[in-house]
C-alpha positions as CSV (number, residue, x, y, z in Angstrom):
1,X,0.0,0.0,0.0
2,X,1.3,3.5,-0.9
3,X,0.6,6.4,0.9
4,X,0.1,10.1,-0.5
5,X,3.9,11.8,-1.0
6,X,4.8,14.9,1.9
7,X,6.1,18.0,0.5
8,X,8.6,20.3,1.4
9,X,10.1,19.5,4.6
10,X,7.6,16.9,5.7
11,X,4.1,18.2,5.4
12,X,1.2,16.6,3.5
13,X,-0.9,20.0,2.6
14,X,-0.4,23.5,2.6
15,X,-3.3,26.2,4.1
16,X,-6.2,26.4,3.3
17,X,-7.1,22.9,3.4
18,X,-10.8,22.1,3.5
19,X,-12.1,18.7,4.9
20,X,-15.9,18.0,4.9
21,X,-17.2,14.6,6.3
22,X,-20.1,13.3,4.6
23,X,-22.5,10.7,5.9
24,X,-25.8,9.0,4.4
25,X,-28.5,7.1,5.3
26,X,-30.9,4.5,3.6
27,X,-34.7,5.2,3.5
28,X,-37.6,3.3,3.0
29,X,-41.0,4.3,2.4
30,X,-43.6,1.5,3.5
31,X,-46.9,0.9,1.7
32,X,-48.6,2.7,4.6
33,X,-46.6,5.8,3.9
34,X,-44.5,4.9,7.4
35,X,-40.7,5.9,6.8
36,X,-38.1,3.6,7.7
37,X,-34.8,5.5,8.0
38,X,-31.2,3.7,9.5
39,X,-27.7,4.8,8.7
40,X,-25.1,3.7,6.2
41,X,-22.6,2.9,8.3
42,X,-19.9,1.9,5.3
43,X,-20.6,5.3,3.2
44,X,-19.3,7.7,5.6
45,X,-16.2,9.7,4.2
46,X,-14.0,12.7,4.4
47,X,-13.4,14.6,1.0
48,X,-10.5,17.1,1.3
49,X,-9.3,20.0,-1.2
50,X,-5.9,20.5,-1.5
51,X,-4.2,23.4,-2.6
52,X,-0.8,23.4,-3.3
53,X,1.4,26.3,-4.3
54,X,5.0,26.6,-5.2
55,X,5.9,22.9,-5.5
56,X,9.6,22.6,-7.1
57,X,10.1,20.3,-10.2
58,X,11.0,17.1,-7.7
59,X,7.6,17.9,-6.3
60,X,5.8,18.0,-8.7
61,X,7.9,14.9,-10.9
62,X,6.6,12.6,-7.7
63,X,3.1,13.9,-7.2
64,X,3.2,13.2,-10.8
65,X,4.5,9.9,-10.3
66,X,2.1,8.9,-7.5
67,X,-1.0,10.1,-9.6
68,X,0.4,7.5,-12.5
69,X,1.0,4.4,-9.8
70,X,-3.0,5.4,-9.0
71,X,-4.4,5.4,-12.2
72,X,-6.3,8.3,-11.1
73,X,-9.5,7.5,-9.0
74,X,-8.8,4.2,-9.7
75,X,-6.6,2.2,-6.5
76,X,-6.7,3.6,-3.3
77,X,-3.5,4.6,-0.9
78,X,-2.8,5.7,2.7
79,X,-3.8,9.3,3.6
80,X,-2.8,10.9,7.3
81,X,-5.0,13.1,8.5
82,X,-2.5,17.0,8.2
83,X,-4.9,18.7,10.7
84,X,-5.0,15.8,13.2
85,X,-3.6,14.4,16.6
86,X,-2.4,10.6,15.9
87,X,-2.6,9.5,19.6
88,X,-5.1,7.7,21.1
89,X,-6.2,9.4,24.3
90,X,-3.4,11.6,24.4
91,X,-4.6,12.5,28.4
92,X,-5.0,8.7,29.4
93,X,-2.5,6.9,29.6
94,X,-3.6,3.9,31.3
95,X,-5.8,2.9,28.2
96,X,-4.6,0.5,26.6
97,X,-3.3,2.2,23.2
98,X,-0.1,3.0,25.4
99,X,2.6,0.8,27.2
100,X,4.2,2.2,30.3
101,X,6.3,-0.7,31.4
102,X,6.6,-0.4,35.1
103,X,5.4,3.3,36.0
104,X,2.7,4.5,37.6
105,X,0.0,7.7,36.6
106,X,-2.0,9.8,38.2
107,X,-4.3,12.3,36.5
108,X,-5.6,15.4,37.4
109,X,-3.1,17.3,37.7
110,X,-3.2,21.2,37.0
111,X,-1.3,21.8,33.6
112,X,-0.3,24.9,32.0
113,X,-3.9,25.8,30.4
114,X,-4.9,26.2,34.0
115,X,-7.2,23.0,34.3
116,X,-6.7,20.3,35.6
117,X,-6.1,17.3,32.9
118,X,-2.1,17.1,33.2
119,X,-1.1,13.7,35.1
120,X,2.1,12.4,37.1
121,X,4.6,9.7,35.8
122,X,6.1,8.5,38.4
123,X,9.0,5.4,38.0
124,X,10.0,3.8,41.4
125,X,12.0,0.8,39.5
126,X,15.8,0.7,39.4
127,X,16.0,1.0,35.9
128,X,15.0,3.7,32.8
129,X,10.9,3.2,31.4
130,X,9.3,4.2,28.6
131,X,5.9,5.7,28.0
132,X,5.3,4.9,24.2
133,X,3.1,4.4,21.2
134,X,3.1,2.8,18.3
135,X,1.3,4.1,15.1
136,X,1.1,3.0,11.6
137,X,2.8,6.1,10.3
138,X,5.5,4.7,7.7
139,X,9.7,5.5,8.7
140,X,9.7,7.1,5.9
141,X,7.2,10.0,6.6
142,X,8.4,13.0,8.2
143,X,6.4,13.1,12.2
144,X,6.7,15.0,15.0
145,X,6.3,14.3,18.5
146,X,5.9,16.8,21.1
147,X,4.5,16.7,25.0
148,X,4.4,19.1,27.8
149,X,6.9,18.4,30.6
150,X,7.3,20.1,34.3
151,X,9.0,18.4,37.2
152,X,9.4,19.5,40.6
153,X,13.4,18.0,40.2
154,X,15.2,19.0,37.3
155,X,17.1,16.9,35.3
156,X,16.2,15.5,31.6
157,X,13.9,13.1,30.0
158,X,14.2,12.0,26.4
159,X,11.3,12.3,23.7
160,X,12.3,9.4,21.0
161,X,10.4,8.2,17.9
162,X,12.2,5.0,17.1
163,X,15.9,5.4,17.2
164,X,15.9,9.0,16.7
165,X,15.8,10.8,20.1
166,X,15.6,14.6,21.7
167,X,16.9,14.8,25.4
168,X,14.6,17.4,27.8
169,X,16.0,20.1,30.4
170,X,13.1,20.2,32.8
171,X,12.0,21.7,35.8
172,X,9.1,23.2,37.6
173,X,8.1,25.3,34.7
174,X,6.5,24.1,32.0
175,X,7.5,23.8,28.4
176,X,6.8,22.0,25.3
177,X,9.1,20.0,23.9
178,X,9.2,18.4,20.7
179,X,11.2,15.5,18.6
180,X,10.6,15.7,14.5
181,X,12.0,13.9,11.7
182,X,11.8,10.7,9.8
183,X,11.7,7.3,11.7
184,X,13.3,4.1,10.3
185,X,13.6,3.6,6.9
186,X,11.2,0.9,4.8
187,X,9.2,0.3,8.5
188,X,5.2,0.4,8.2
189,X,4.9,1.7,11.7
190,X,6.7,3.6,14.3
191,X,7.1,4.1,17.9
192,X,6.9,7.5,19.9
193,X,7.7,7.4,23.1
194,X,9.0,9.5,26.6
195,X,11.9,7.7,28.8
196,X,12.4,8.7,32.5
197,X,15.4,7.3,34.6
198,X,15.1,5.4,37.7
199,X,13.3,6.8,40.3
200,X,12.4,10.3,38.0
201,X,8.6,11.7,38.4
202,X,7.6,14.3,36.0
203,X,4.3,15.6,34.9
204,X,3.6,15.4,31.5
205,X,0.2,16.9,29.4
206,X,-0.6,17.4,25.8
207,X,1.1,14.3,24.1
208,X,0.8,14.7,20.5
209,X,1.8,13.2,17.2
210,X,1.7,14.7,13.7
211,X,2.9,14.1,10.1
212,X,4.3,17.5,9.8
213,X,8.1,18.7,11.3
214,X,7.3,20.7,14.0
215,X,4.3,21.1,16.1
216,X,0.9,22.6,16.1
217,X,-1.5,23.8,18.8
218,X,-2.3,21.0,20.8
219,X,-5.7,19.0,20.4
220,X,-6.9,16.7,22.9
221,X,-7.9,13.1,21.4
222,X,-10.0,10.0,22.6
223,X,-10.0,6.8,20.3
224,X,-6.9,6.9,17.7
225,X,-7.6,8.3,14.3
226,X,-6.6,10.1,11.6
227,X,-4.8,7.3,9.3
228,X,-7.3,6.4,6.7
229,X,-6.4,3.7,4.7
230,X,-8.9,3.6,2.1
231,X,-8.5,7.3,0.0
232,X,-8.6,7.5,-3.5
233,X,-7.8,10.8,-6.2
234,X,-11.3,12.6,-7.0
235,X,-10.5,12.7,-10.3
236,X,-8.7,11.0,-13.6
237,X,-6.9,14.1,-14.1
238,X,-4.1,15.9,-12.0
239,X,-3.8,19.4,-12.9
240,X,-0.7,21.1,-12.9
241,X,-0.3,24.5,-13.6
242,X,3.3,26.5,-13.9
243,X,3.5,29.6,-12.0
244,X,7.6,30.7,-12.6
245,X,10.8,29.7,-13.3
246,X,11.2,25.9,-11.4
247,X,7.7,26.4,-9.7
248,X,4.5,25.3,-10.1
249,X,1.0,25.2,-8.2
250,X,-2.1,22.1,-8.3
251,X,-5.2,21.5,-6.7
252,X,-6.7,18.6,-6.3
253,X,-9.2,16.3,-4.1
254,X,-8.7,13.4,-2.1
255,X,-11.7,11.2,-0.4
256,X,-11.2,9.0,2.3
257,X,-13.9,6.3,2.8
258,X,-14.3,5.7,7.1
């Protein structure tokens, strides 16, 4: 399965982006003129329109290339959401989207948006843990990782998808913190996770994934979305239009069945 090429430095769109979700529903009109009226749970889908501006000849020779390997509307490919969190319940992380090896959580905690939906990692073993996720986001694709991080101790954590890892100053105050790049080339998946050392507590809020380099405001998440694996080309035809010397611009639109 392919999945639709990142521009630039790593991002998937450019603003604006539009998404619409669409749903239907099936209706049937008895002989007594009663309505009978459930959904169509398999038709539901998410059209986006893409707008794309100043794309550089490599840019455009690969979205090119990717339209071909389609055939248009034809086959369908791998789409991350640009506007979305990856996580599942990025504020609960006893669910059981995350692993946590040996620590322990508590939540409500106040964080720095002056609730109170930040929690405490605390690990009482003699050896480093990991809180991590793992997400079918390819090695290949540009991500970025980022959490908010205060401890009453300072000292450093590290924020690491797959072998690729940022180490964290923290202290009382809270900051963001953030790990981007590509993961491990060729894998299907990859891991994100946040390491504390033996006996380290920290309170941590805002966990976040995207397929973009750097972050974006933070947005709170339940039940994992985002990767739709079922989006096809709205069209047989990909038009690209030249707007200078080694630039060009195209719009196009993408639907994902859900």
């Amino acid at each position: 399965m392919s999945w639709f090429p990142q521009i630039g430095r790593g991002s998937i769109t450019q603003f604006p982006v539009r998404r619409s979700r669409k749903w239907r529903s099936i209706s049937n009109q008895m002989e007594n003129s009663e309505t009978i009226q459930l959904p169509d749970t398999t038709a539901g889908q998410i059209e986006w329109q893409l707008s794309l501006q100043e794309l550089s000849d490599a840019e455009v020779a690969t979205l090119n290339s990717f339209f071909v390997a389609a055939h248009g509307q034809f086959s369908p490919f791998l789409l991350i959401d640009p506007l979305a969190n990856l996580l599942g319940w990025s504020e609960d992380s006893s669910r059981p989207d995350w692993q946590f090896g040996l620590m322990t959580q508590s939540a409500g905690v106040a964080d720095p948006v002056g609730t109170t939906r930040a929690s405490t990692l605390n690990n009482s073993s003699p050896g480093a843990q990991t809180l991590q996720q793992t997400l079918a986001v390819p090695g290949d694709y540009v991500a970025c990782f980022s959490a908010w991080i205060s401890s009453n101790v300072a000292g450093t954590v590290s924020l690491q998808r797959d072998g690729v890892s940022v180490t964290c100053q923290i202290g009382p105050t809270w900051r963001r913190f953030y790990v981007g790049g590509k993961g491990v080339g060729g894998a299907s998946q990859s891991t994100f996770s946040l390491s504390l050392a033996a006996g380290q507590s920290v309170r941590i809020w805002g966990l976040q994934v995207e397929a973009q380099p750097s972050p974006s405001a933070y947005k709170q998440t339940k039940t994992a979305a985002g990767i739709h694996e079922e989006t096809y080309f709205g069209g047989d035809e990909l038009t690209i239009t030249s707007t200078g010397v080694g630039l060009s611009s195209c719009d196009t639109v993408l639907t994902s069945r859900i």
